[in-house]
Each structure stands twice: as C-alpha cells, then as structure tokens.
N, C-alpha and C positions, 0 to 999 in steps of 0.2 A: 862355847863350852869345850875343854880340853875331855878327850881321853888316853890315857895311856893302854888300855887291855889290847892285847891281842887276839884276834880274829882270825878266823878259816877265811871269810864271803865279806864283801860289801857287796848288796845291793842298793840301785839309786831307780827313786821313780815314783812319780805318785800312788797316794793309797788314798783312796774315799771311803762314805759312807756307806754302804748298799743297805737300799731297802726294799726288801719282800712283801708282795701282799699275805695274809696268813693265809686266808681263803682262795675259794677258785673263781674269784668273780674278776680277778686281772688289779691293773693298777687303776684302769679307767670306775670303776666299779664299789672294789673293794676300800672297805675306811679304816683296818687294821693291818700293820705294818709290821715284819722282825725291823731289828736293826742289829746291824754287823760290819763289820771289816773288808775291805775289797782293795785289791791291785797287785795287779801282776810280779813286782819285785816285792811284794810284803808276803803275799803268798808262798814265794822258795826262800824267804829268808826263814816262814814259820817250818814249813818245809824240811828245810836243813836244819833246824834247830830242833827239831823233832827226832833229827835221825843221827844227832849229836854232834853237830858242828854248830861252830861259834860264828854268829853274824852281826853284823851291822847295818843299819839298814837308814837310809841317809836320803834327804827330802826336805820339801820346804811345805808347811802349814799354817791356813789361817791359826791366828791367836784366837780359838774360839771353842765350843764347847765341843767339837765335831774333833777338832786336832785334837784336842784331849784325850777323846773315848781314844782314836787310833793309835798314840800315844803308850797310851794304858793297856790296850788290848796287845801293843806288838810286845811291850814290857813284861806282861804278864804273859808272854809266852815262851819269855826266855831273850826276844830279840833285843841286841844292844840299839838305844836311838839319840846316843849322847850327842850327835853330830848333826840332828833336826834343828833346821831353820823355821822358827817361828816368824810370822808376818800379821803387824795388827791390823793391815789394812785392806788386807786379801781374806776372800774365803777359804778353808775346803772344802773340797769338791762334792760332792754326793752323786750316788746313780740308782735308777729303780733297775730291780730285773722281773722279769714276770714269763713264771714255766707253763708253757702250755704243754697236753697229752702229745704233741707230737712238736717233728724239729728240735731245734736249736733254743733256747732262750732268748726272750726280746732284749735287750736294753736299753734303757730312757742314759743318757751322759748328764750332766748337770755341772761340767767342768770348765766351760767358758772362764777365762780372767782369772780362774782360782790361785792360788801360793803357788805351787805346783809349777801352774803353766808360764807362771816369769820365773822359773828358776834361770840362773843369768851364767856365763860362765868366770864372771867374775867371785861368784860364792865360791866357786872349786878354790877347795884345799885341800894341804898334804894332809892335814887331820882324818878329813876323811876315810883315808888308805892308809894310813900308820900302824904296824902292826899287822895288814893283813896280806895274805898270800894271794887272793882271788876276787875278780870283780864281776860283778854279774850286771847287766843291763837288757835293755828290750828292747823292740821297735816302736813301743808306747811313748813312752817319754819323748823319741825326737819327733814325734806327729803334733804335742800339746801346742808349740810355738816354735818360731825360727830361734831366738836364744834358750829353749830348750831342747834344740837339737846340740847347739854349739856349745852347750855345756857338758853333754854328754861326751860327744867327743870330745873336748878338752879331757872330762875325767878318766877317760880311756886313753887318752896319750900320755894323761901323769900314771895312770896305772903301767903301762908301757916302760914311762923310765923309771919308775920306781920298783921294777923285775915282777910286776906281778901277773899272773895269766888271767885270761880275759874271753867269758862267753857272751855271746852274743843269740837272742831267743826275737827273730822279726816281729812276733806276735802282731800282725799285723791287722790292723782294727780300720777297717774303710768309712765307719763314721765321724773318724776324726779329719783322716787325710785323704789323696784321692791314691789310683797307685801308681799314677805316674809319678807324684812327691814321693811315696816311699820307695819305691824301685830305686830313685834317685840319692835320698840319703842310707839305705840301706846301703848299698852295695857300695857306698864310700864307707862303710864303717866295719865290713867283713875285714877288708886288709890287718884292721886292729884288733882282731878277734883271735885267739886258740880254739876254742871252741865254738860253733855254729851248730844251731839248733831250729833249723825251718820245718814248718809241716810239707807236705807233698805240694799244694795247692798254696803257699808261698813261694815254693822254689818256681812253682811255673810263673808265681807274677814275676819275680827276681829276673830270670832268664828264656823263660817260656816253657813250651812244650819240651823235654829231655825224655830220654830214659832214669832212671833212677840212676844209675851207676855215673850217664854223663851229668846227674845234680852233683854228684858226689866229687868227679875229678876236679869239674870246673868249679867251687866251692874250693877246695883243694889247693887249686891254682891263684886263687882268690888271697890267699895268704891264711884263712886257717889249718891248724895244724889237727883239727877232729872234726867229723860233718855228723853228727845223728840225724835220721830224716826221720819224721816222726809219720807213720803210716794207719793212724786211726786204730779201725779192727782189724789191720793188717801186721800190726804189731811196730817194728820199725829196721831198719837199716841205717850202720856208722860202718865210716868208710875215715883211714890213716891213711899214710901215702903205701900202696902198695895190696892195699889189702880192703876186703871189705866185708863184712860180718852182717848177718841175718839173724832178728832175734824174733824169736815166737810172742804174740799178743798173750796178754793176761787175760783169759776169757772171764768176761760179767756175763747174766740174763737178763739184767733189766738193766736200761742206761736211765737216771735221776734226771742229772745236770750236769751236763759237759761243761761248764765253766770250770776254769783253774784247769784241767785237765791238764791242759800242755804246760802251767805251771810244777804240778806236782810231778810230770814227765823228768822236767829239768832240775827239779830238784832230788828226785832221784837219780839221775845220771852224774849229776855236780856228786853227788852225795860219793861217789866210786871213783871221780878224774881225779878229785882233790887227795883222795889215797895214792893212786898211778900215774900220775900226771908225768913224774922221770920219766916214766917208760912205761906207757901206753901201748901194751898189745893188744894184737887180737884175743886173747882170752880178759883180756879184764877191758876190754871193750862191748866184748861178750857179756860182760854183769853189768856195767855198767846201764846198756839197755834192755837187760832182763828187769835188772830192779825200775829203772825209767817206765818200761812199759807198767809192771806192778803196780808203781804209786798214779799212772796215769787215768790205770782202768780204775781204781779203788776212788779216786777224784768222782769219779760220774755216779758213783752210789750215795751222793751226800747233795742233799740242797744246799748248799754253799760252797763258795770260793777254796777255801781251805780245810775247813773245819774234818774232812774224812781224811786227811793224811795220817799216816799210821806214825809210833813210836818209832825207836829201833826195836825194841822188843818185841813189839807186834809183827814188822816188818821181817824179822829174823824168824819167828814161828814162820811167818809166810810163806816165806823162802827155803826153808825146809820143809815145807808141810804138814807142820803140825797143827796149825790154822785153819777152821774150814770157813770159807766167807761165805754170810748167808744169806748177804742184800745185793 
C-alpha cells in the first residue's frame, strides 16, 4: 500500500490487545474484561497526534479481527497506518494487565509467534519513511525476535540515510529478554540514535552503577546528540554536549496506573525536539522536559496505556495554569 502524505513521526513496533478485568477479583478470578489498545510505539504516535503532529505508525498484524480493532482504533485517532503489514497466517498479539492497590501493574504477554514478532528486515521500506522527518523506536521490538531486532536496525540506518533524526526509548521489558540480551542490542543501537530516552534504572542495566551526570556524558559519547533521563517522582534530567538542565516533577496525589507513563514522557518530549531539533538549547531542552514530565505524570491518572494523554489544548491550559487537575 503506497502513501504519499507527509508526516512529523514514524513509529515502528507492535501494538496488541490489552485486557482488563473490570472488577477487583484479578484476571485469575474475574469473568468480565475492557478491551483496548496497548504498545509502546502506538501509544506516542496517539501521543503526538494528540499534541498535533502527524504520525505514522508502521507494523505487521495478524489478518484477523484483533488487527482490525487496532487498525481502527489508531485510525480513529488520527494516526496514519497505510504502511501496516497484514499476515494471514500469524496472530496478533494480546496481553492481560491486572491493577492491584499497590506496586506496579502485573502483565500476562500473549505475544509468542505473533505478526509482530517475525517482522523480517526484509519488509523495511523507503515507504515507510517517505515524507517523514523523525523516527521513533523502542527497546520492545528488538526483544520480540532476533529478525526483529535486525529490522529495527536496518529501519534506523535507512532513517539515517534518508537525513531523518532518530529516538531511541530502551523501554526495557525483562519478560521478554534477559538483560544481558538487551544490554547487548541496546547499546549497539544508541550509536544510531539523536535522541536517547532511558529511565534511571535502565541506564544502570546499560552501563551500571553512574552518577546521573556520568549516564548522561557516556550516553553522549555513545553517539546521541540528546539524553533525557527520565527520574520518576523525581521529575527528569537532559543533558546536550556541554550542558545539562534539571527539570521539576509534575506533582500527582494518587498514582492509577504507571503504564504508558514513560510512553507519554516521550511523547511529550518528541512533541518540542521535533520544533528545535536545529538547535537545541538549553531553554528548549528545558520545555521540552517540562512538557515530558507533564504528560508522564497525567499517564498514571488513567487505567490505561494511552487513553489520559491530553490534547494540545488541554496541554496548553496546563502549561500556563489555567487547568486544575483533579485526579
């Protein structure tokens, strides 16, 4: 399927199923289920598409009624998906999540064999990137399969020749891979990166134990030209060559659901490179992780992946205060 539009963002990476139980009886328990949209590059493409940029959002799915809903749902959010590889002989993927009163979110995967995880690098096309300025990827997708790592990075070296800048978010998931595999294709894939987006407790599997400042040089030295660290309730720190900026937490009261969180981080942050990206200072590295943190902390007041990402409109009351948030 050709497209000729021009885009801000390709994202590449699978998107599943998620399903919620509606009660508090768990997944083991409960016999009524949401269903919704889940994956880490579907998330900052709705993300960015929210905050007025044009995306693309690029993957392979079973031919099946699961590819459709995800399909329809990124469609009807604005995201462009003219470039989704359908497969009739693959599934997609599904996953449960189940919130308890405390911690982190469980997750069930359900992504063994799916479309997704034989993406090949033989499917990479200039289609793909035609038209766009920016490509976004994760450390998800090279965990699915050893040819979907190597697709990944093929589509990051044709983003490379084809002048486009290129971020890089480890999002690192220890159910799929262990971390000596990602330590290992991470940090072959920072070189190809402008922007680098680890949380604190990535950088330490990446390189170990640092100080914040030494994640940031060696990161730096790494070949990215931006490092955001992303520091929880500590808010976050991004570091250029020369300089390094502290940005204050968006304070919440209640945390929901930290999922998506470090997706909406990123897509807040994209949301302000892809303005400055010439020239990237310290003050608009400065908004750049103000709005990041924003959309990060407003992610954990929603039971889902994406669904609490604000407008620009909302986003702009935010940001000047005209908005009080009251979840």
């Amino acid at each position: 399927m050709q497209s000729n539009s021009k885009v801000d963002v390709v994202t590449l990476g699978e998107s599943m199923v998620l399903f919620q139980p509606i009660g508090e009886k768990g997944v083991k328990y409960e016999s009524l289920f949401t269903k919704s949209l889940a994956g880490a590059e579907s998330n900052v493409s709705i993300g960015l598409t929210r905050l007025g940029k044009k995306v693309r959002w690029v993957s392979k799915l079973g031919k099946d009624p699961f590819g459709d809903f995800i399909l329809s749902t990124l469609a009807g959010e604005g995201v462009e998906v003219s470039q989704v590889i359908r497969d009739e002989h693959l599934p997609t993927a599904v996953y449960f999540k189940e919130t308890k009163s405390y911690g982190d979110p469980t997750v069930y995967y359900y992504r063994k064999n799916s479309a997704a995880s034989h993406i090949h690098p033989s499917d990479v096309s200039m289609d793909w990137l035609v038209g766009a300025k920016h490509l976004h990827v994760t450390g998800i997708t090279p965990a699915l399969s050893e040819s979907a790592a190597a697709a990944v990075r093929r589509t990051m070296e044709l983003a490379k020749e084809m002048g486009l800048t290129i971020s890089l978010d480890p999002n690192l998931r220890r159910k799929l891979w262990s971390e000596e595999e990602a330590r290992k294709v991470l940090l072959s894939l920072i070189p190809l990166c402008d922007v680098f987006l680890p949380g604190l407790e990535e950088a330490e599997v990446l390189v170990g134990p640092q100080s914040m400042e030494e994640y940031g040089e060696k990161f730096l030295k790494m070949g990215a030209k931006v490092v955001a660290l992303k520091l929880g309730a500590e808010g976050s720190i991004g570091f250029i060559e020369g300089e390094t900026v502290n940005a204050a937490p968006h304070v919440v009261h209640q945390v929901i659901d930290t999922v998506g969180a470090g997706d909406a981080f990123a897509a807040g942050f994209l949301s302000v490179f892809l303005d400055e990206q010439d020239a990237m200072t310290p003050s608009s590295l400065e908004k750049a992780l103000s709005r990041a943190n924003i959309l990060g902390a407003l992610a954990t007041q929603f039971k889902g992946d994406w669904e609490g990402i604000p407008t620009v409109d909302e986003l702009n009351a935010l940001e000047t205060g005209k908005l009080e948030v009251k979840r």
